[in-house]
N, C-alpha and C positions, 0 to 999 in steps of 0.2 A: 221161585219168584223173588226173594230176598235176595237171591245173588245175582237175577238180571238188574235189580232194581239199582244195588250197587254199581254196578256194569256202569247201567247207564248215567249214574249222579258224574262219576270220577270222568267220565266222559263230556259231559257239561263244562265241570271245573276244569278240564285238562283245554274244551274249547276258548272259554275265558282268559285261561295262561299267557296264549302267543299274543292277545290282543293288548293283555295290560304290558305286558313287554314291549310293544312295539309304542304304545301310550308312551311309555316311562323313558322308552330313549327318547320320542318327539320333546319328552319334556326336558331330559339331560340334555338333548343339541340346542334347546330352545335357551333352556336359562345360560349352557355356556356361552352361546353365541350372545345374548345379551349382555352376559359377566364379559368377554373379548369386546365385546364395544365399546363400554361405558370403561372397565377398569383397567381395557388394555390400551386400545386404541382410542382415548381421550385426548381432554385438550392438553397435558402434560406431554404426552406422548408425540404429541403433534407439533408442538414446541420444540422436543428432543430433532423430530423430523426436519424440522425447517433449521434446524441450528446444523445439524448434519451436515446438510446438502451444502450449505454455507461453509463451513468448514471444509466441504470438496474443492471448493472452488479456487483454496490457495494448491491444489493437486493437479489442477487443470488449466489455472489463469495466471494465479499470483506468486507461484511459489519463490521466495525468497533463495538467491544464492548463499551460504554461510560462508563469512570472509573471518570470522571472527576471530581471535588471534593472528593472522597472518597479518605480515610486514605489508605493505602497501607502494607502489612504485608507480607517476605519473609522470610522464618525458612528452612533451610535444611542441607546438611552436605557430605563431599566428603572423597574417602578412595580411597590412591595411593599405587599402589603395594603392596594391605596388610599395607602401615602407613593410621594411624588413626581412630577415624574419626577426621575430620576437620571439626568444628558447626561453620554454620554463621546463621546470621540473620540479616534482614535490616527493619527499623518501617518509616513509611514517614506520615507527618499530614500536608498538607496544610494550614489546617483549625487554627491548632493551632502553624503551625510553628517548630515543632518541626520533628527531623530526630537521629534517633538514630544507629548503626553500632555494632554486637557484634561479634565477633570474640574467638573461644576457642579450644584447642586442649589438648587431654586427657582421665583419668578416672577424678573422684571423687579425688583420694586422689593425683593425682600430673597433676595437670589440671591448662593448659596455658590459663589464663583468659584477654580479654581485650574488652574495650568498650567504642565506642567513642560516644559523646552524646553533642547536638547541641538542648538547648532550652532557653529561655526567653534572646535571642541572642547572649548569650553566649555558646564557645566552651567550654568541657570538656573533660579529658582522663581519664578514671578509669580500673585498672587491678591490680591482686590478687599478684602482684612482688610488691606491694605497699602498705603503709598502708592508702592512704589518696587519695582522689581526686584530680586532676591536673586542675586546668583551666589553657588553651593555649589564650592568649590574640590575637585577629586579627583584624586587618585593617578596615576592614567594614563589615555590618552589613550582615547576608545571609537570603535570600528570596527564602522559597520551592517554593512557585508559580514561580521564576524563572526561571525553569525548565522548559523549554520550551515544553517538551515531557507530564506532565503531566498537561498543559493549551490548550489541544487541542481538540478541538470538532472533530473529523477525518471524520466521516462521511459526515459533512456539509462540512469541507473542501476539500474532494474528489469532492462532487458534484458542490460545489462553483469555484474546479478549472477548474472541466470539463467544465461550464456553459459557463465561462469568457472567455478561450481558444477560442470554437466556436462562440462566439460573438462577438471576432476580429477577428477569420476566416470571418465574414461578411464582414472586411472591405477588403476584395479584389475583385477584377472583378469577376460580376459572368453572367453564363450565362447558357440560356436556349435554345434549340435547339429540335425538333420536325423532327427526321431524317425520319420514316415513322410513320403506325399505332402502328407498336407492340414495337420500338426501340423511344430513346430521348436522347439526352448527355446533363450532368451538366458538367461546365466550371468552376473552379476557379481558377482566375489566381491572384499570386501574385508578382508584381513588389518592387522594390525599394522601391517606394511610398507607396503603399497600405499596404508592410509586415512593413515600419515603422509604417504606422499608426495604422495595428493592434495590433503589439509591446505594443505601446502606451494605445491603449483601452483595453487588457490585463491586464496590470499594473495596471493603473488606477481602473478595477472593483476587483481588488484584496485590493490596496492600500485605497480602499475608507472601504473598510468591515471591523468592527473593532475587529470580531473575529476571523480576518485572521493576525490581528496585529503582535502575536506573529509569523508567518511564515514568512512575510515580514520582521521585522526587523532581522531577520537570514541570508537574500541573499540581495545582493545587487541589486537590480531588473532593474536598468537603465543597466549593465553591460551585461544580458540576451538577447542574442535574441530566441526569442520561433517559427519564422513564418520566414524557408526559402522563400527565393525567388523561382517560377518557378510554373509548371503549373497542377494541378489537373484536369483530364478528365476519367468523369463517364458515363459511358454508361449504361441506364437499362432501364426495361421496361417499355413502356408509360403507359403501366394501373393500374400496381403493383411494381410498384417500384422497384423490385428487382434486381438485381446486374446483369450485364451481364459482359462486360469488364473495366478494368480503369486503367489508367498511371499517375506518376506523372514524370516531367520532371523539372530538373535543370541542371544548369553548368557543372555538375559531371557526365549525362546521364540521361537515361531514363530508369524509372522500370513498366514493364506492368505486369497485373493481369487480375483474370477472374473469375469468380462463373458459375463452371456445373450444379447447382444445389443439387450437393455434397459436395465439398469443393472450398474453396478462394485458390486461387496461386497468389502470386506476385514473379518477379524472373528479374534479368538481364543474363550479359553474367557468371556472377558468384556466387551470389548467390539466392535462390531458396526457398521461403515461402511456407507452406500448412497450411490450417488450417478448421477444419473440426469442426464442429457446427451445433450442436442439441438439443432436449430439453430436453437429458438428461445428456449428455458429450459434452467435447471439446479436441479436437486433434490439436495438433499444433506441426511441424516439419520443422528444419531451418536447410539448408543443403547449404555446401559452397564447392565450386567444386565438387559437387555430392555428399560429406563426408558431415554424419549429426555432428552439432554440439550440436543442441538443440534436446531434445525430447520431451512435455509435455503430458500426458496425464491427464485430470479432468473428473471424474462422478461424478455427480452433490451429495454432499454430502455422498459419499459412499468413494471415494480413488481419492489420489492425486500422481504424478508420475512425477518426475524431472529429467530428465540425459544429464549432458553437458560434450562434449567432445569437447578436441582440443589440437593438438599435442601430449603429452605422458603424459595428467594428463584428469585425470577421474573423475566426481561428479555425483552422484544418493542419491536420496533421494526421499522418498516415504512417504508419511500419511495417514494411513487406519481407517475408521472408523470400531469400534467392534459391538458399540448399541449406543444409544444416549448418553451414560454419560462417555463412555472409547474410544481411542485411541491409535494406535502402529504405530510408524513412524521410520524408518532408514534413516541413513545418512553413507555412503562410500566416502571415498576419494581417491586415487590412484594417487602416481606421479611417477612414477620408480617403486625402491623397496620402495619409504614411503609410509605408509599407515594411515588409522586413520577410525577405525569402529565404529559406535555408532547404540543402539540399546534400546527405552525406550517405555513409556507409560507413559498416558494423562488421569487423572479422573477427569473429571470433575461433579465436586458434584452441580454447580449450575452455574453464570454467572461469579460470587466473589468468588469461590473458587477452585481452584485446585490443583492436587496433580499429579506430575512429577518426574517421574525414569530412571535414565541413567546408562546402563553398554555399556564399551566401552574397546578396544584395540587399538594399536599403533606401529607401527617401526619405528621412526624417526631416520633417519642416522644411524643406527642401535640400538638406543636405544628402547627394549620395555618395554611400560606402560599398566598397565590393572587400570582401575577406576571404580572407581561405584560411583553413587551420586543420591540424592533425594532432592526435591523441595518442598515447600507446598505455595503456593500464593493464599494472601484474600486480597479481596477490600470490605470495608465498612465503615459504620461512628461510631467516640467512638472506635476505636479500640487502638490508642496511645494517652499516657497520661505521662506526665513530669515524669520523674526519681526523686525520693527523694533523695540528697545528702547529707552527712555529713561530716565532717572533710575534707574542702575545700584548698585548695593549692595554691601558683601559681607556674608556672613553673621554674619561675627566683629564684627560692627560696632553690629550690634542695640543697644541701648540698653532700659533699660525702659520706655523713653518707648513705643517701637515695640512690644513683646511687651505694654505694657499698651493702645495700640491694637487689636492685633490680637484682643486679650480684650473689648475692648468692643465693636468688631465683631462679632465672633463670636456674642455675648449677642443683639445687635440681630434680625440674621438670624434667627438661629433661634426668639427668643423665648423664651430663656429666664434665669434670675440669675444672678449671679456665684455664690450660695449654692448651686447646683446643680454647681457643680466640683469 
């Protein structure tokens, strides 16, 4: 009796077993899935997400060509109402400091030459009104790298501002909320307090980067503020993150938005966002008392589509791709009766080299202009090398002997009298 009796106890307890086991994991998936909500997939994390995707965008939209170091080479030439051509060309060497400027209008036999030339740090002026080279004495000494546009990594700086940005959007209140199963709102709010300090941590991840140096010392960065006050609320789905509704609120009002699934709206009582995204285009349309202003339309490496409007002036512009190495893009302006048409193409022969053509029309206040013009732009190393001079000058030295040369040059060429001066 004693040993059925045991039998049957360890048989009780052994039925109890499977059930608290299966208890005990409902409650290990219960709590981890709430610990993955709250500690994984929070408003931090949701931030990291949206900074992300934004940082995609210079991989898909923006991506910056690196010229950086490389010599610089511009040759082309413009023709206005039937005058000219007009030949310029511009050499830029980092490397060796050197920047040269050529300027000429003409044929061969009565051709306006001039060329300005900037090497071993000294200025120079040489043109065919002259027999001899001009050195122009200056001040201080010039530095191509000073050029702020051509010491810029663009890409890293895109990504290094996006990064910086979101990483003082952390310093404001954030919050996570768990409204039921399929819904959850992100909170970030930013105060007085928290939008200075993320001002501050902003600044600082910019200011500390030493290849952000040249950006920086451009703007005065204490004088910025980047991070209104007031309150971020995103609603989206607890499993999948994706957008449902979101507002942000300050001083000035409140703007709510929403994702159908189709496209993002944000909108108050006056003006009205859309923006429609895919993975092969993007639509975006900005309409202010129902009147669109903006228009954009992007397919992803195929055609680009611009047109902003507002009150009685008009802008479109377009950029179509043909194949991978050529381009045709317009440009329209419209203000009244002024106009301003342009119409060119884009070959591109490699990353460093292309070739650009513009024909274009005009009414300005009644005046019209028809132009034509051609580009040719290389980026590469060893492309500009010092000017040989001879018969060197200074400017202080001129005589009238020389400044009444250069007038009766000047006369010849062009064709016309002294009496027209």
């Amino acid at each position: 009796m004693k040993e059925e009796e045991l039998i049957k106890e360890k048989e009780v307890k052994q039925n109890w077993i499977i059930p608290l086991i299966i208890i005990l994991i409902i409650l290990l998936v219960i709590s981890g899935t709430l610990a993955y909500l709250f500690y994984y997939k929070n408003a931090e994390k949701f931030i990291n997400q949206v900074k992300n995707e934004i940082v995609s965008l210079n991989n898909n939209i923006l991506e910056f060509k690196d010229y950086k170091g490389k010599d610089i080479k511009y040759n082309g030439n413009l023709v206005v109402n039937e005058v000219g051509p007009f030949n310029y060309s511009l050499s830029l060497s980092t490397k060796e400091n050197i920047f040269n400027i050529d300027l000429n209008y003409g044929d061969d036999l009565n051709k306006l030459d001039g060329k300005i030339i900037y090497q071993d740090d000294n200025l120079y002026l040489n043109s065919n009104l002259l027999d001899k080279t001009l050195h122009i004495p200056t001040e201080e000494k010039f530095n191509i790298k000073d050029l702020e546009f051509l010491d810029i990594d663009y890409n890293y700086m895109y990504k290094k501002i996006v990064d910086a940005y979101f990483e003082g959007l952390k310093e404001a209140k954030l919050e996570t909320k768990i409204n039921n199963i399929k819904e959850k709102t992100y909170t970030i709010e930013l105060d007085e307090i928290s939008a200075k300090n993320a001002n501050e941590k902003f600044e600082k991840l910019l200011m500390d980067d030493e290849k952000l140096k040249v950006l920086t010392d451009m703007f005065e960065m204490d004088n910025i503020s980047f991070y209104p006050t007031g309150k971020i609320i995103v609603k989206v789905n607890t499993w999948t993150d994706k957008l449902i509704e979101y507002s942000f609120t300050n001083e000035f009002g409140k703007i709510s938005g929403k994702y159908d699934g189709e496209k993002y709206t944000l909108e108050n009582d006056e003006y009205n966002w859309e923006l429609y995204k895919n993975k092969d285009s993007i639509r975006l349309y900005f309409l202010y008392l129902e009147k669109p202003i903006v228009t954009l339309k992007y397919d992803y490496n195929e055609k680009l589509e611009l047109s902003i409007s507002e009150n009685n002036e008009l802008l479109d512009f377009s950029l179509k791709k043909v194949d991978d190495n050529n381009y045709e893009f317009n440009i329209n302006y419209q203000n009244g009766d002024n106009y301003i048409k342009l119409e060119g193409k884009i070959k591109a022969k490699d990353i460093y080299n292309y070739e650009i053509t513009i024909d274009g029309q005009s009414n300005i206040e009644g005046n019209n202009i028809n132009l034509s013009s051609s580009l040719n732009m290389t980026y590469g190393d060893n492309l500009v090398s010092k000017v040989a001079l001879n018969n060197v000058g200074e400017v202080e030295d001129l005589t009238e002997e020389d400044l009444l040369s250069i007038m009766m040059n000047l006369t010849n060429i062009l064709g016309i009298s002294e009496g027209d001066f």
